[in-house]
N, C-alpha and C positions, 0 to 999 in steps of 0.2 A: 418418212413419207413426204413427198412434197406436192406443193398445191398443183404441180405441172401434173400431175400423175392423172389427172381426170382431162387430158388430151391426150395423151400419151401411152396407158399402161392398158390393156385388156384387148382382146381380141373384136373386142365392140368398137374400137379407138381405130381400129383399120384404117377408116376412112382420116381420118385426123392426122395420122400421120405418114397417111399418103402426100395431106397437101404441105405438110413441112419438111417430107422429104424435098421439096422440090424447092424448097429454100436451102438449103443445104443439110438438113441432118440426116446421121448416117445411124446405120444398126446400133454404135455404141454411146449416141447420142440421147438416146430418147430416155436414160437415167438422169441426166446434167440439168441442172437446174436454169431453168426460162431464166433469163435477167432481159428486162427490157431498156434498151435506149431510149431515153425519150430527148431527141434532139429537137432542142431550140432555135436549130440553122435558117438562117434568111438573109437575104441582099438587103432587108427593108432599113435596116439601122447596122454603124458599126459596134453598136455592142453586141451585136450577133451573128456579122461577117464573119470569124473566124470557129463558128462551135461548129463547124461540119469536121474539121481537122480535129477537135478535141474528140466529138464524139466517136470516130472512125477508131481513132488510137486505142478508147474507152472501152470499144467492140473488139479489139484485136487481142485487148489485154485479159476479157473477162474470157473469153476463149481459152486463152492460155492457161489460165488458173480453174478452166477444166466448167467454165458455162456454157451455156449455147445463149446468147447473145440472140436479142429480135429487136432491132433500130424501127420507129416510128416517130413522127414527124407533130411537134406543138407549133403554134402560130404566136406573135409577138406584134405588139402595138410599140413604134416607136416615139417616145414622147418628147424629145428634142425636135422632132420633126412634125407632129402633130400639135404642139404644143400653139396656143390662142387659137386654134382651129374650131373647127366641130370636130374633127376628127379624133379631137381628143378627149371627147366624151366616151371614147371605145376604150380607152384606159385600161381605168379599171376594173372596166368589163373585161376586158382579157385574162385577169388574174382566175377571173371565174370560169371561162373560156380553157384554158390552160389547164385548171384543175380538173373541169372537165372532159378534158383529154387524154390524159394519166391516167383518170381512175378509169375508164371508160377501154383505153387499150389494154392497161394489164390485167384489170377483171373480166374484159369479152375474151383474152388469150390466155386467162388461167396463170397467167408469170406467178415465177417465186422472190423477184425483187423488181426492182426499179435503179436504174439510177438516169438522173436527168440532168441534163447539160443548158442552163440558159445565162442571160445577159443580161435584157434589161429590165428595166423597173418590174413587172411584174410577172417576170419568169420565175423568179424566188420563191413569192409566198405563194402562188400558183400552183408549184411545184410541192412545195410546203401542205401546204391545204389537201391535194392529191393524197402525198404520204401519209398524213394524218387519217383520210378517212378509210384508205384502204389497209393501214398499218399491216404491209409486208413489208422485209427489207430492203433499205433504203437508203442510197446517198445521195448528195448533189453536188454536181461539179458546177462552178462559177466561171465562167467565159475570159473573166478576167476583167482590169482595169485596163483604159487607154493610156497611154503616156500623155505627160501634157503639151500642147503645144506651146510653142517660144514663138515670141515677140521683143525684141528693144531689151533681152535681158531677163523678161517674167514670161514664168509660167503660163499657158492659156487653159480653158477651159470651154465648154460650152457656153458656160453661163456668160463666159467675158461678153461673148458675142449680144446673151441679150441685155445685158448694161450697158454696151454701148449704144445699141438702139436709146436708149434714155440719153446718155450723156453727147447723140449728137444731137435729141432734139433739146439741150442742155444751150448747147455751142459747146462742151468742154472738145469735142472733137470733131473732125470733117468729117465730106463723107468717103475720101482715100484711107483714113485712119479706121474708120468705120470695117471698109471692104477686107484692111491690111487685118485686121482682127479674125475676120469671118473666115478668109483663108489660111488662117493657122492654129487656127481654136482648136481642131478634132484632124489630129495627124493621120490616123491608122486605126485600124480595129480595137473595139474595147467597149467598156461603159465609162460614160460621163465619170472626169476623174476626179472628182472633188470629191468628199463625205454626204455624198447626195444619197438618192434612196436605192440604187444600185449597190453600189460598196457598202453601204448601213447594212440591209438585208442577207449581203452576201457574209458583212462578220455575224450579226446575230444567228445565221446558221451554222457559222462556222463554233460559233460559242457553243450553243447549244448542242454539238455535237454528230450534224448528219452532214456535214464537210471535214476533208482535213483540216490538218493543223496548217497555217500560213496562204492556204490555198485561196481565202476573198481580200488578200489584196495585193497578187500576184498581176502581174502585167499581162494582156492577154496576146502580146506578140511574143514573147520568153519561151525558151524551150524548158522553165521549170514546170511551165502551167500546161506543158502536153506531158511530160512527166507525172504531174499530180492527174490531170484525166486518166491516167494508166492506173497509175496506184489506187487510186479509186475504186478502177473496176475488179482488183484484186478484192479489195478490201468488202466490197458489196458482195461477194461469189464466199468470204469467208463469215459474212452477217448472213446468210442465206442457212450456212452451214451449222451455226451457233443460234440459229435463230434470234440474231436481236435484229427489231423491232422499234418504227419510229414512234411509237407509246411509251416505251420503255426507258426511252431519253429525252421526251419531251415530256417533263412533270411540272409543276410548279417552280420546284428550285432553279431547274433549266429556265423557264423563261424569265423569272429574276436575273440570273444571270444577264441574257439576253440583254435586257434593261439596261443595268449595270452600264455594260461595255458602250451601248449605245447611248448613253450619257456620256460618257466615258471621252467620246469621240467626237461627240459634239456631231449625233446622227441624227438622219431625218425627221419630220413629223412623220411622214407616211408610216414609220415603223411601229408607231402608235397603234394604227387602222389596222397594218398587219398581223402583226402579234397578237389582237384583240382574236380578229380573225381566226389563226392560227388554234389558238389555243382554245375558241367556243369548237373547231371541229377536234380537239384532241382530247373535248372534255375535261379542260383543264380551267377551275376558276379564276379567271383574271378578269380584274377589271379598270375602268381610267384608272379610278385611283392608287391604284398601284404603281403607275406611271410616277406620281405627283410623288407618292412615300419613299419611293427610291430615288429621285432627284433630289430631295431632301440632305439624303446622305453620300451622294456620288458627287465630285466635283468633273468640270472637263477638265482632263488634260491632256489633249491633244490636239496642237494647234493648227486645225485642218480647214480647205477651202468648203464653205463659201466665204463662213465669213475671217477665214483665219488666210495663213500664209501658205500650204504647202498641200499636196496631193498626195494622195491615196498611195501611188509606188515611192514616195517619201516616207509615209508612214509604213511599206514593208521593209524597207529599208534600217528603217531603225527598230525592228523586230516585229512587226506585225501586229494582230489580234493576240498572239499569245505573249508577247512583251506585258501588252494592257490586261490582260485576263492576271498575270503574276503578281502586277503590282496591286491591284485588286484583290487578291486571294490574301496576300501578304496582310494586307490594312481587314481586312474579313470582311469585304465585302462583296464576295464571292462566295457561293456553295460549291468547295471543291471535291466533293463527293459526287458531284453529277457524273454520269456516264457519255460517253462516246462510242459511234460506231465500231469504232477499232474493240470496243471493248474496255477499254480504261477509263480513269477517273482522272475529270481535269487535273487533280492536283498530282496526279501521277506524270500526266502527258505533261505539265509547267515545272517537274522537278526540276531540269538542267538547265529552267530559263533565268536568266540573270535576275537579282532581286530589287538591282537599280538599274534605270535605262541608260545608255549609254550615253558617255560625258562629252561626244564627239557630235551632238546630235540636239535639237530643240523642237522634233516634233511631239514626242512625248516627254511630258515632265511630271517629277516624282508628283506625289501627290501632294507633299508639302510648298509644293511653287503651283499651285493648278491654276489654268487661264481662269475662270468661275471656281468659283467656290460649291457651288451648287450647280446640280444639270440644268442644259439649254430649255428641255421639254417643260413646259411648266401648263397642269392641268386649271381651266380658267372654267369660275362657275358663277352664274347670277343669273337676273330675272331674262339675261340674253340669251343665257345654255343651261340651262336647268338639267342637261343630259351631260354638261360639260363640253369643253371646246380644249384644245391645244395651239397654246403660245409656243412660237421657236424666238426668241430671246437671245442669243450670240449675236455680238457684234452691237448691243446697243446697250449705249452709257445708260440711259436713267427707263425703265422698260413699263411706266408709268405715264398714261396720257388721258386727259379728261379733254373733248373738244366736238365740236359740231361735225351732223353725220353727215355724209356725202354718200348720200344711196344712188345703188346702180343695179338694175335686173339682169345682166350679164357683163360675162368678161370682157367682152369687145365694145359696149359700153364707155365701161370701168378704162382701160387702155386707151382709148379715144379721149376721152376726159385728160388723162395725165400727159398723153401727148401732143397734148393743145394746152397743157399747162396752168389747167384749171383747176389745181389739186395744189395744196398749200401747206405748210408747215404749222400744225398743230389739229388738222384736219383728221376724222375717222371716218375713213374709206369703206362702207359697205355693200359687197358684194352678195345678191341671194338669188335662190331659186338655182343656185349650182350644186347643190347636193345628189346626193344617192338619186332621190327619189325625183327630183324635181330638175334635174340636169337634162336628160340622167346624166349618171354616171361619174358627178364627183369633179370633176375637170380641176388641175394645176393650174394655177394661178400665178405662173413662174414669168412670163411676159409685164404683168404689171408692176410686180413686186420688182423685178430688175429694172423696170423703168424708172420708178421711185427713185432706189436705188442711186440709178445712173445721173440722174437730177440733184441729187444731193442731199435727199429728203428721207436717208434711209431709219434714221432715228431721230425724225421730228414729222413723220405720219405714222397713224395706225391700219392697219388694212383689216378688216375684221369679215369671216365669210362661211357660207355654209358647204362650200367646194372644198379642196386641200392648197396642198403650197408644195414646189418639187423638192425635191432631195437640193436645190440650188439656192432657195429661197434665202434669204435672211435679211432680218431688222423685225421690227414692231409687227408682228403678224400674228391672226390669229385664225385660222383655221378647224374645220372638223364641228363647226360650230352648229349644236343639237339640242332639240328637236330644228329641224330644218327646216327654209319658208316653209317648202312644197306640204305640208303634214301639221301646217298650222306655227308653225314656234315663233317664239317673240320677233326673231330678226325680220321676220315678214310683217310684223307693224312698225318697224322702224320709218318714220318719215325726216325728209331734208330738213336739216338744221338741228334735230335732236341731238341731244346733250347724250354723250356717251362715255364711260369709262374704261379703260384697258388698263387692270393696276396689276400686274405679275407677281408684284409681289405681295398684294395681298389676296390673289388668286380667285380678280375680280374681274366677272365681263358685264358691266351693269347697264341699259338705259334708264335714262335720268329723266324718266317719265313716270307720274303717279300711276296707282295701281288705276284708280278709278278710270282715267285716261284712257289707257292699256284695256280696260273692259271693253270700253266702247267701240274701240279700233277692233277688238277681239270680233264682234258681235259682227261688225257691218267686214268683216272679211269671207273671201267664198274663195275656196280651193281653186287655184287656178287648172285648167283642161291641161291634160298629159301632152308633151310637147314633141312623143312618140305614142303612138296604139300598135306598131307592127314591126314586125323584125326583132332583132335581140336588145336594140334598144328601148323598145316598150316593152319587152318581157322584162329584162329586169329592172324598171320601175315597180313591176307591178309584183318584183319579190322580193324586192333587197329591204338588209335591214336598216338600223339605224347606224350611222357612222360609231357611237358609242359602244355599239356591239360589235363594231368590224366591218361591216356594210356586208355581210354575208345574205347569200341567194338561196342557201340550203336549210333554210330555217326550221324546225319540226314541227 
């Protein structure tokens, strides 16, 4: 029996499928199982320029393999393009947005699966979130990575572009060098190509088993990535069939894994938020600390941009997610019994995969030569985050800094400051009121931090904040930082000059302020007025949770 069968089956259904006749099903249609497209296509950003062509392919193919296919339309917040805006307070309200879209089309159409086609930063867990509450089956196709752009020899990326903002107001560059960057950072269709929070999200899916194999760090101009949207939708029309189920492969060991790889890779914070996310709607207990336990024993080894040398179709190139998923499984620290959509067991799908990476190659390295010793992500607690906060740590020599606060009530603020060069080497940068609640919405803090950066200041400042940091970010950062001003928490008594500590490695976010101190601050503060009361921006202030929990809107 399938779930389609209550539009479809009875003479009471007349009318029902009077009106899909008229989309095209025919007499011997109205057995085939509903699979919905959920396309992520838009002109707004190039990570999602080119998913009308995937998902088109994704429709032709689940057809074939005997579905009736029904294409609907998600929306996408660009954040390369929103980013120091307000408009990119819409963020990571769009992940909620998104998810609310998915569930919302295949539950009012009755479908027997999903499969969803997106790009950027918050199409994934979006998508992700969707599958998990409405657990039919389910894939996701990734849009693919951009190629990177060339300069003078190197590589470009988005990010180049906003380091160099920093490094002309540096003088390291003009403003021709400036312009020469801007116009070749982002060649063609894709997501931002470094190990930012597009590519992190897109292998934790692919880990965890509701994408193919190879398919999140495939180029998204490549005729192998309209090939995988096909396969795809074979493979959704045969989970449809068999009944598996995104519950089924999203358990605890799955998002270990998860983890895993994204140490592994030296992947976003944001995947942090996600994952939390993810896994409070899959009812699966995860918590920060689990982040901190696994970084423990996962080293990086893959030497990827921001803060490394090479890009995302670099790292498919030298075997992808399942390269790093082998050599993980290998050293046991992978659970290779988890499942995939196709139906098998990672360690089944990594049988023919090489058990060292290839010797022709230095993106990934064995595990006995790893960039860190230990994951980039490192979970930071004290009288600052009593909920916990995430440090991203790669790319900086000594990840310990005691030094006077430099408070800012927002991000344009914050940026203003640095580009006028009032921001100094052994300084802690704090940024508040940019949380969930008090933003809203969280806002990337990917503008300052490359300004830093592009100054030369990237591991001799701290930036400490209750916002996040992009999948681009790297140096001395600490983000996700909880309880948040807006809801009372310590970082909202932080005053200029105070003595602050960022020690990583002893997994410390401390103000160097008595407790008695800290009372009286406590006492004479009063919740500041919501800086939205209407539209979707003051809704969800007035439902999201705590970044420690995921920043989730569906709370019970």
């Amino acid at each position: 029996m399938l779930r389609s069968d209550a539009v479809t089956k009875g003479i009471q259904r007349s009318p029902n499928r009077a009106m899909l006749r008229a989309v095209g099903f025919g007499d011997g249609d109205f057995g085939k199982p509903i699979v919905g497209i959920a396309n992520g296509y838009s002109t707004i950003t190039p990570c999602n320029v080119g998913l009308n062509d995937l998902a088109l392919r994704a429709e032709e193919a689940a057809r074939q393999a005997g579905g009736m296919p029904q294409m609907f339309g998600t929306i996408t917040v660009s954040d390369g393009i929103s980013m120091g805006t307000e408009g990119m307070k819409y963020s990571l309200v769009s992940r909620e947005v998104i998810a609310d879209a998915i569930e919302t089309a295949c539950n009012g159409q009755s479908m027997d699966g999903v499969l969803a086609v997106g790009g950027c930063d918050k199409n994934m867990p979006g998508a992700m979130l969707a599958m998990a509450r409405m657990n039919i089956p389910a894939v996701f196709v990734y849009g693919g990575t951009i190629k990177p752009g060339k300069l003078g020899g190197c590589d470009l990326t988005v990010v180049s572009a906003f380091e160099a903002v920093g490094q002309l107001t540096s003088g390291t560059i003009d403003e021709e060098q400036l312009t020469a960057v801007e116009k070749n950072a982002c060649p063609g269709a894709g997501s931002c190509g470094g190990m930012f929070t597009a590519n992190t999200m897109s292998a934790a899916i692919e880990t965890m088993g509701l994408s193919l194999p190879y398919s999140s760090t495939m180029a998204a101009e490549d005729q192998e990535k309209a090939e995988s949207a096909a396969r795809s939708a074979e493979v959704l029309v045969e989970a449809v069939k068999a009944n598996i189920r995104p519950l089924d492969l999203l358990t605890k060991e799955a998002f270990e894994n998860a983890i895993s790889v994204i140490m592994a890779v030296g992947g976003s914070t944001n995947a942090v938020l996600h994952l939390l996310a993810i896994a409070r709607t899959a009812g699966v207990e995860l918590n920060i600390d689990d982040f901190e336990r696994i970084r423990q024993r996962v080293p990086v080894i893959c030497d990827l941009k921001p803060s490394g040398r090479y890009v995302t179709v670099d790292l498919h190139n030298a075997g992808g997610i399942p390269q790093v998923m082998k050599l993980l499984l290998d050293a046991g620290l992978l659970h290779g019994e988890c499942r995939t959509v196709e139906g098998k067991t990672l360690k089944d799908l990594l049988a023919d995969v090489p058990s060292a990476p290839a010797s022709n190659q230095d993106v990934i390295r064995p595990l006995s030569n790893p960039l860190y010793a230990k994951g980039h992500l490192a979970i930071l607690k004290g009288n600052l985050a009593s909920e916990g906060s995430v440090a991203k740590i790669s790319g900086v020599k000594t990840p310990v800094l005691t030094g006077p606060a430099r408070v800012f009530e927002s991000e344009e603020d914050c940026l203003a400051a640095i580009l006028d060069k009032q921001i100094h080497a052994g300084d802690v940068v704090v940024v508040r009121y940019e949380g969930p609640v008090g933003g809203p919405g969280m806002r990337e803090m990917l503008a300052p931090t490359a300004a830093i950066v592009g100054q030369g200041l990237g591991d001799k400042v701290a930036l400490i904040t209750d916002g996040r940091f992009s999948g681009g970010t790297y140096g001395l950062v600490v983000g996700h930082v909880a309880p948040e001003a807006a809801v009372g928490g310590t970082i909202g008594l932080v005053q200029e000059g105070d003595s602050i500590t960022v020690d990583a490695n002893q997994l410390l976010l401390q103000l160097n302020v008595e407790d008695a101190e800290l009372e009286r601050r406590r006492a004479s503060w009063s919740q500041p007025e919501p800086r939205y009361r209407t539209g979707i921006l003051g809704k969800y202030s007035r439902l999201v949770s705590s970044s420690s929990k995921g920043a989730v809107t569906d709370q019970p």
